[in-house]
C-alpha positions as CSV (number, residue, x, y, z in Angstrom):
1,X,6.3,31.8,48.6
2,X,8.2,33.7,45.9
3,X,11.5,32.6,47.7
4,X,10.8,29.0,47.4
5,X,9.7,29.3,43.6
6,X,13.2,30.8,42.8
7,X,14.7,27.7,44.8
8,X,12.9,25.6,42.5
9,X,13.5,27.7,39.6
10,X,17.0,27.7,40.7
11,X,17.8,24.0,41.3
12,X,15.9,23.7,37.5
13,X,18.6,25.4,36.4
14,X,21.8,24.2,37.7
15,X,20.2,20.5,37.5
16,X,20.2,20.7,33.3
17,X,22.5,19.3,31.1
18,X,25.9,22.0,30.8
19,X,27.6,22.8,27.3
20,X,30.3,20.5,28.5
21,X,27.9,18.1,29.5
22,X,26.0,18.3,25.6
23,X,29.4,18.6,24.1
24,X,30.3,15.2,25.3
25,X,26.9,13.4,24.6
26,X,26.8,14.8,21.4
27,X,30.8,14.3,19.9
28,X,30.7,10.7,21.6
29,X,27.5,9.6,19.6
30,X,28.0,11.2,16.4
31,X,30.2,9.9,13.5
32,X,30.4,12.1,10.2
33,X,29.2,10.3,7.0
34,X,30.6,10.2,3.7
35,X,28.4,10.9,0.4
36,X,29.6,7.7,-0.9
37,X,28.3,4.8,1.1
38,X,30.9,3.4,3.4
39,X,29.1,1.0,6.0
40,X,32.0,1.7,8.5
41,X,30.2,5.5,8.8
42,X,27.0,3.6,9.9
43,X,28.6,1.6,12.7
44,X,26.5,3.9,15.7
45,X,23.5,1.3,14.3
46,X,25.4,-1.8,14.9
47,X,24.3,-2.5,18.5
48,X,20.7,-2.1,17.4
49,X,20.6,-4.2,14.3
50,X,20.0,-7.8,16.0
51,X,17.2,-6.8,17.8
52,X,15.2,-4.7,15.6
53,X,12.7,-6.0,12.9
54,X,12.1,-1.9,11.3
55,X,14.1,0.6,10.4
56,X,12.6,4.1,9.3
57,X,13.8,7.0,8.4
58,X,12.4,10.6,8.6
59,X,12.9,12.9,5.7
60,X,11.1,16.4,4.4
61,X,10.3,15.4,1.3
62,X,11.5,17.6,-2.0
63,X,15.4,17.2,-1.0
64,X,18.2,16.0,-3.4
65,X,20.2,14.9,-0.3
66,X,17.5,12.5,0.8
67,X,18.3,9.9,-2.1
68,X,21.7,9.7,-1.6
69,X,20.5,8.7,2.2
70,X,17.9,6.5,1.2
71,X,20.4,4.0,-0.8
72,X,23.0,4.5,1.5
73,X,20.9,3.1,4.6
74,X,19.2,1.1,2.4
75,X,22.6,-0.7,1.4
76,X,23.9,-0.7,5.3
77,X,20.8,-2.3,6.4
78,X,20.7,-4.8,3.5
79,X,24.2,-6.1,4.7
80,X,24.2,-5.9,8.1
81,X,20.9,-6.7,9.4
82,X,19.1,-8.5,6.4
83,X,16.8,-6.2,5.7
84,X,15.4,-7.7,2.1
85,X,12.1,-5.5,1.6
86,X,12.5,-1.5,0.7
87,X,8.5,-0.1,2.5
88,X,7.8,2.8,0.4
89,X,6.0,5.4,0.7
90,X,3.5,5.0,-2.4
91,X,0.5,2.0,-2.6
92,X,0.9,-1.2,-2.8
93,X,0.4,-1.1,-7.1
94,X,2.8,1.2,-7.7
95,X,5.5,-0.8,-6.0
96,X,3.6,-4.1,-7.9
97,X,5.6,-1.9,-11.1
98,X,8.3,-0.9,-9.4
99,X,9.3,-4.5,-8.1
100,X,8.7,-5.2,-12.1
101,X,11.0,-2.5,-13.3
102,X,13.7,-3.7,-10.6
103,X,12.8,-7.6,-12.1
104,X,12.8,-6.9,-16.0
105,X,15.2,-3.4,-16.0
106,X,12.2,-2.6,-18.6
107,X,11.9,1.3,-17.5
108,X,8.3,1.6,-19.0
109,X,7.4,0.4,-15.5
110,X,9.4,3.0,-13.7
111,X,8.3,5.7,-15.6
112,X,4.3,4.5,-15.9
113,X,4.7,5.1,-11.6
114,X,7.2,8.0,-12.5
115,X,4.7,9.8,-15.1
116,X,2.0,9.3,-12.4
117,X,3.0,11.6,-10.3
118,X,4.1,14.8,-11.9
119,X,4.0,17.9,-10.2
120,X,5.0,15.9,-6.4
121,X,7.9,16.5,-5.3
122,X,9.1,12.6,-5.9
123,X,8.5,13.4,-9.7
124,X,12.4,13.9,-10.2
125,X,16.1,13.0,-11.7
126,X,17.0,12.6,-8.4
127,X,13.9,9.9,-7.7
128,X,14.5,7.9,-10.6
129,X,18.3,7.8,-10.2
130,X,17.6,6.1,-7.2
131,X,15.4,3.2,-8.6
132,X,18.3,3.1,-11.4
133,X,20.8,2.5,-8.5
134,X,18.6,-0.1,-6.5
135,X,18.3,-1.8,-9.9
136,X,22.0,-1.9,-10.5
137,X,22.6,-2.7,-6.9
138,X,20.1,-5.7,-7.2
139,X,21.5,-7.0,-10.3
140,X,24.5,-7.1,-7.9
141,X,23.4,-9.5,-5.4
142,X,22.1,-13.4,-5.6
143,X,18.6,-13.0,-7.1
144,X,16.7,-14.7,-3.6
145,X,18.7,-11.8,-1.8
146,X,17.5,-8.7,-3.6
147,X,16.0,-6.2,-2.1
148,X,11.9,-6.1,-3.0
149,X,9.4,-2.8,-2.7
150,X,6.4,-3.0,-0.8
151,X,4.2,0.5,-1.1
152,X,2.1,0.5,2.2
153,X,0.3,3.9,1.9
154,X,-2.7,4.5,0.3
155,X,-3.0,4.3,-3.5
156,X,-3.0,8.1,-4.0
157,X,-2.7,7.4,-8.0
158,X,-5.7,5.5,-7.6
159,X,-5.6,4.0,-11.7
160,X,-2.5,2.4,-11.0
161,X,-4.3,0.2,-9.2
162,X,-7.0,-0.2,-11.7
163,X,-4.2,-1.0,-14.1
164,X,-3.1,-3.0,-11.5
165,X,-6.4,-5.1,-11.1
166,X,-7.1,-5.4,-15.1
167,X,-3.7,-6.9,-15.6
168,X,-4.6,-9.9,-12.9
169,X,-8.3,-10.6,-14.2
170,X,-7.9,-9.9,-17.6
171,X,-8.6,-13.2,-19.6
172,X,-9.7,-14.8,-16.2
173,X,-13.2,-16.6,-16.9
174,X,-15.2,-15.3,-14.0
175,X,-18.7,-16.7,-15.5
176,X,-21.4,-14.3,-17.0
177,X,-21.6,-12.3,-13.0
178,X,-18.8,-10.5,-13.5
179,X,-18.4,-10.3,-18.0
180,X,-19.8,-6.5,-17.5
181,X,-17.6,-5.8,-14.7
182,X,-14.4,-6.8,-16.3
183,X,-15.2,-5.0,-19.8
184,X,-15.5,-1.9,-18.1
185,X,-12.1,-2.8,-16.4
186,X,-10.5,-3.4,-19.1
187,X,-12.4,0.0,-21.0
188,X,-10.7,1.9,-18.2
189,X,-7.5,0.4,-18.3
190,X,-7.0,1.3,-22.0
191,X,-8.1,4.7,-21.3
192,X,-5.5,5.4,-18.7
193,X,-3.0,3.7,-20.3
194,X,-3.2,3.0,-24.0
195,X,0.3,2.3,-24.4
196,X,2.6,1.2,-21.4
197,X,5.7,2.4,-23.6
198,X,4.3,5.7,-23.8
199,X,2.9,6.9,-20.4
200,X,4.1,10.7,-20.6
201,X,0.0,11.9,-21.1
202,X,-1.2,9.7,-18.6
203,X,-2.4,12.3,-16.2
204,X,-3.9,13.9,-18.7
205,X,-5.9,10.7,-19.9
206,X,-7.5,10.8,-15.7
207,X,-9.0,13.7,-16.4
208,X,-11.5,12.0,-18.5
209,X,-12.7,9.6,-15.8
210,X,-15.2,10.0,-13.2
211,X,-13.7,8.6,-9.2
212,X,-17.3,6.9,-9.2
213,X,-17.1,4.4,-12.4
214,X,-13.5,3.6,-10.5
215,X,-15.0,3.2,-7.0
216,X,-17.8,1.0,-8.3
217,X,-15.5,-1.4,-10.5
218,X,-13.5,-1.9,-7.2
219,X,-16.6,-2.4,-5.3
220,X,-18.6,-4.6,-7.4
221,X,-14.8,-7.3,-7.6
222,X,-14.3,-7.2,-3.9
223,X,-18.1,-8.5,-3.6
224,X,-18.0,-11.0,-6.2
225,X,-14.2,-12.1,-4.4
226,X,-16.4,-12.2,-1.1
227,X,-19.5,-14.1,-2.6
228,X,-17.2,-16.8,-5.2
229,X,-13.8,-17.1,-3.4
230,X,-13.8,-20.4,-4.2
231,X,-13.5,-19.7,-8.3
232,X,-11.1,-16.9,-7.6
233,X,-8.7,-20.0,-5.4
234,X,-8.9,-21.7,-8.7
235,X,-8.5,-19.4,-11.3
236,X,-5.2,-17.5,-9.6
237,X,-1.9,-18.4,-7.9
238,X,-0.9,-17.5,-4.7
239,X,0.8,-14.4,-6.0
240,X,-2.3,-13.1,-8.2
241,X,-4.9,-13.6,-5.2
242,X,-2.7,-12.0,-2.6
243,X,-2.3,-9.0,-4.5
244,X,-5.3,-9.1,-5.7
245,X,-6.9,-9.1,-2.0
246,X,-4.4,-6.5,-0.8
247,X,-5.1,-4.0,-3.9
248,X,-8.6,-4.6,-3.3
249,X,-8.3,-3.6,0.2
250,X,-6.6,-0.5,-0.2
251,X,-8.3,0.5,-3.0
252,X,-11.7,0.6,-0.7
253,X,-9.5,2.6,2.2
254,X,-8.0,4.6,-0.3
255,X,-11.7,5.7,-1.8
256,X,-13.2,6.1,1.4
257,X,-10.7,8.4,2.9
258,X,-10.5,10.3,0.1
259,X,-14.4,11.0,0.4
260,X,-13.9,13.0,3.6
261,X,-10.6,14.4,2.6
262,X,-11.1,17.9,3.8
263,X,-11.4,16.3,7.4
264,X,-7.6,16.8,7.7
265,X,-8.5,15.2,10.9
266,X,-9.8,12.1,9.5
267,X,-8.1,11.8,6.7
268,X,-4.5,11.8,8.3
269,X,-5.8,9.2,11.1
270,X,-7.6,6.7,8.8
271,X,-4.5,6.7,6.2
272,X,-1.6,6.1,9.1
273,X,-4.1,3.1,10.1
274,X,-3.9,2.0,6.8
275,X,-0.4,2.1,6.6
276,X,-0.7,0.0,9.7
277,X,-2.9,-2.5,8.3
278,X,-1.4,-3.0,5.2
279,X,2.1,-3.7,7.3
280,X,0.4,-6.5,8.9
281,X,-0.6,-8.2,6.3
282,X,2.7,-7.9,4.8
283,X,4.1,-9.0,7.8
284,X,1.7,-11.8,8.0
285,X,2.1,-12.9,4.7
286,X,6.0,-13.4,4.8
287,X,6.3,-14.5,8.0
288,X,8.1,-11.9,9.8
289,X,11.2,-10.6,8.2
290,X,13.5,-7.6,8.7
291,X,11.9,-4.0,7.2
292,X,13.7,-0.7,6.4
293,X,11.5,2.6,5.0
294,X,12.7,6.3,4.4
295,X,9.0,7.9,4.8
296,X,8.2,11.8,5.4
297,X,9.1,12.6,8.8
298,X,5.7,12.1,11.2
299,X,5.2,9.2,10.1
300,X,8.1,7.8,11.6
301,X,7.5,9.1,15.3
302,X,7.2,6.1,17.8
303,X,5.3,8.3,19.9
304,X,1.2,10.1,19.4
305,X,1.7,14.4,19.1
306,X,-1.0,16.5,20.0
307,X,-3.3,13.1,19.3
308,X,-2.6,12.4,16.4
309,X,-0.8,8.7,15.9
310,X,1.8,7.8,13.3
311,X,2.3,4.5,11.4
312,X,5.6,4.1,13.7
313,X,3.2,4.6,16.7
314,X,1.0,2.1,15.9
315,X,3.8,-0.3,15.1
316,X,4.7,0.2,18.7
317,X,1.1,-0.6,20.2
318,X,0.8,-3.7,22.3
319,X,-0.5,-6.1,19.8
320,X,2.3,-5.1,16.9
321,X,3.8,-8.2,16.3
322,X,7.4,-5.8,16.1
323,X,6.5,-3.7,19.7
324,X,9.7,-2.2,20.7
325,X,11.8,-3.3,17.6
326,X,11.7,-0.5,15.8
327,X,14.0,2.2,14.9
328,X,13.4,5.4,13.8
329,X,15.9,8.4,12.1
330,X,15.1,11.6,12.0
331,X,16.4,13.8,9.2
332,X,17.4,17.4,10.8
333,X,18.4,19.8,8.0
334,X,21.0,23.3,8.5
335,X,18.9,25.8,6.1
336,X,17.4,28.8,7.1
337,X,14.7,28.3,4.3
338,X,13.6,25.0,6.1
339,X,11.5,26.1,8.7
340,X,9.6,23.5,9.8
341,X,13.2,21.7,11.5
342,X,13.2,21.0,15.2
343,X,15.6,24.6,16.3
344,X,16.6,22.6,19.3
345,X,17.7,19.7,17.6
346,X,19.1,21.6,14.9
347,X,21.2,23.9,17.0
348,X,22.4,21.3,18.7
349,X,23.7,18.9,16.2
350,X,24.8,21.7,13.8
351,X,27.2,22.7,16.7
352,X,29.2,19.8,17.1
353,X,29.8,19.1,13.7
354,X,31.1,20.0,10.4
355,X,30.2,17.9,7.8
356,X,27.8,17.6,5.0
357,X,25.8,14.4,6.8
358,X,26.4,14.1,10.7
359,X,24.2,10.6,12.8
360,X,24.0,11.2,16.1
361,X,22.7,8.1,18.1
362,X,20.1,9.7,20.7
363,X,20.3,8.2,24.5
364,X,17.7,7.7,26.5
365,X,17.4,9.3,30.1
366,X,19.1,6.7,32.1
367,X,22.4,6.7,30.1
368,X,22.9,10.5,30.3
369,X,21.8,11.5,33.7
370,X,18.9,12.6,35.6
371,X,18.2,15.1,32.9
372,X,17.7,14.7,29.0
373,X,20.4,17.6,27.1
374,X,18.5,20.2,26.2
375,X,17.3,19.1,22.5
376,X,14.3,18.0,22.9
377,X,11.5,20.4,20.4
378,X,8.9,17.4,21.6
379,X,7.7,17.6,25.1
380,X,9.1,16.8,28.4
381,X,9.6,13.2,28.0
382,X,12.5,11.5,26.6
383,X,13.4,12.0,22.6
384,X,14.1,8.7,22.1
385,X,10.4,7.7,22.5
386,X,10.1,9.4,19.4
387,X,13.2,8.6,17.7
388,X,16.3,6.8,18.5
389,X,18.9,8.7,16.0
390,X,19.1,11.7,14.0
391,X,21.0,12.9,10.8
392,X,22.1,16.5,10.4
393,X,22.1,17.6,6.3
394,X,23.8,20.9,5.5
395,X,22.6,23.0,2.7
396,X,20.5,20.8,1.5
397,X,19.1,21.4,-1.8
398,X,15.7,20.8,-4.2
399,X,15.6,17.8,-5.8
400,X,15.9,18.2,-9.8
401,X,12.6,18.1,-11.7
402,X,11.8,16.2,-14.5
């Protein structure tokens, strides 16, 4: 018995992937990337470009090196596989001001979503440099191509979305049912937010509202929408009742999960579904379309760890309307203080290369052999269930705060 488990043992061993082996996986599917964007850098995408509908990328958030990244993709993908809509990792308000800032170039919109969240780690130079570019790099571009934000996560600054709300009903003439309802909208509005050129207290002016008076306000519209739809058809465009019904609908999710927050559990299952939901009804709404997003990095994995399912899991289930078009890059970063990298992956890429920003293009089992190369931190299946690329950053460093 012990003679045949060192056969097995044995014929593990020799059967893995060699250094020579992982040497020539690794140096033929990598190509070193330039700080500046050059699209020529990103060519190991090219092949999967036509047939793809998302693109997401996998960052640790709190990095300076991620922006430069995010526009750089951003840019490759908007030019070579028409990607036209940026999914962000914030709720679906806070992009409704972003997509105003990147409209008007009026930053009292970047910096109302900026202001609101001080203390994260996206409260930074390096954060709002990068709307500055994407502004810039819009203005550059025939206005029906330009690249449009659509936050899919929860509304985590949840009186953005009351601003959001007050800003569509505001002089709308819902009848005496809802007059109450929209004073105190409008009440809250001004309290968070008494002057849109000056939002640099306006976390202070939350601490003066109770979650409740906000749940209930977003409560008491979605039952009056579901009751009188037919007023809200009349008294709204197209624009005003989508967005509307969408902040509406994430407001509720966004509440609800929140209750039961200390359920880390819960809370992390309901919000990817979220993320889900709210993708579909983007998707819905525009008819299909080509998607890129630079997200933290679970969210991105095509592929349930240790039960618990990511947004890019569900986009992979079988009634996704984008079921096997999606890709997925992982950011791996060379920096002994970053603990929580993959030390498989890492060693790995950091071995065959030498610059600042290194994509590898991962393969799947049957294009390297009968064996994956040993760089797999997941499980025993293939990596590229997971992801399908992955971007080695050396020395990366903290992002600047404001």
């Amino acid at each position: 018995m012990k003679k045949f488990i060192f056969l097995f043992l044995l014929v593990l061993t020799v059967s893995g992937c060699s250094s020579v082996e992982k040497a020539e996986y690794l140096n033929k599917n990598k190509s070193e990337l330039k700080s500046s964007y050059d699209a020529e850098d990103y060519n190991k995408l090219i092949n999967d470009l036509k047939t793809n509908n998302v693109f997401l990328a996998g960052e640790m958030h709190g990095i300076k090196e991620n922006y430069t990244l995010r526009l750089n993709l951003l840019k490759f993908f908007k030019e070579n596989a028409e990607v036209r809509y940026y999914l962000a990792e914030m709720g679906y308000s806070s992009s409704f001001y972003i997509n105003r800032y990147l409209t008007t170039g009026d930053e009292k919109y970047l910096f109302l979503v900026t202001n609101s969240i001080a203390g994260s780690y996206d409260h930074s130079v390096e954060d709002v440099e990068f709307w500055r570019s994407l502004y810039k790099y819009n203005n550059s571009l025939p206005e029906k191509e330009r690249v449009k934000v659509i936050g899919l996560d929860l509304e985590h600054q949840f009186w953005i979305s009351i601003l959001h709300l007050n800003e569509i009903l505001k002089n709308k003439n819902l009848g005496p049912e809802m007059e109450k309802v929209l004073e105190g909208l409008n009440t809250l509005s001004v309290c968070i937010c008494p002057d849109m050129n000056n939002t640099k207290d306006i976390l202070k002016n939350i601490q003066k509202i109770n979650i409740f008076s906000h749940s209930k306000i977003i409560k008491d519209i979605y039952n009056d929408l579901e009751k009188r739809r037919s007023i809200y058809v009349k008294l709204l465009d197209k624009d005003e009742l989508y967005d509307l019904e969408l902040t509406l609908s994430n407001s509720n999710d966004t509440v609800r999960i929140y209750k039961n927050i200390d359920d880390i559990s819960y809370f992390n299952f309901e919000r990817e579904k979220s993320i889900y939901n709210n993708f579909i009804e983007v998707y819905d709404r525009l008819n299909g379309g080509k998607y890129f997003g630079q997200w933290g990095g679970f969210h991105i994995l095509q592929k349930s760890r240790a039960d618990e399912d990511s947004f890019a899991s569900y986009l992979n289930l079988e009634n996704s309307p984008v079921k096997q078009k999606v890709i997925s890059i992982k950011f791996v970063y060379d920096n002994q203080k970053h603990k929580v990298t993959n030390r498989k992956i890492l060693n790995a890429f950091k071995e065959y290369s030498t610059s600042k920003f290194t994509l590898y293009k991962l393969e799947n089992f049957d294009s390297i052999g009968e064996v994956p190369c040993p760089i797999n931190d997941y499980d025993l299946s293939d990596i590229t269930e997971y992801f399908q690329y992955g971007i080695l950053i050396r020395d990366p460093e903290k992002v600047t705060a404001l």
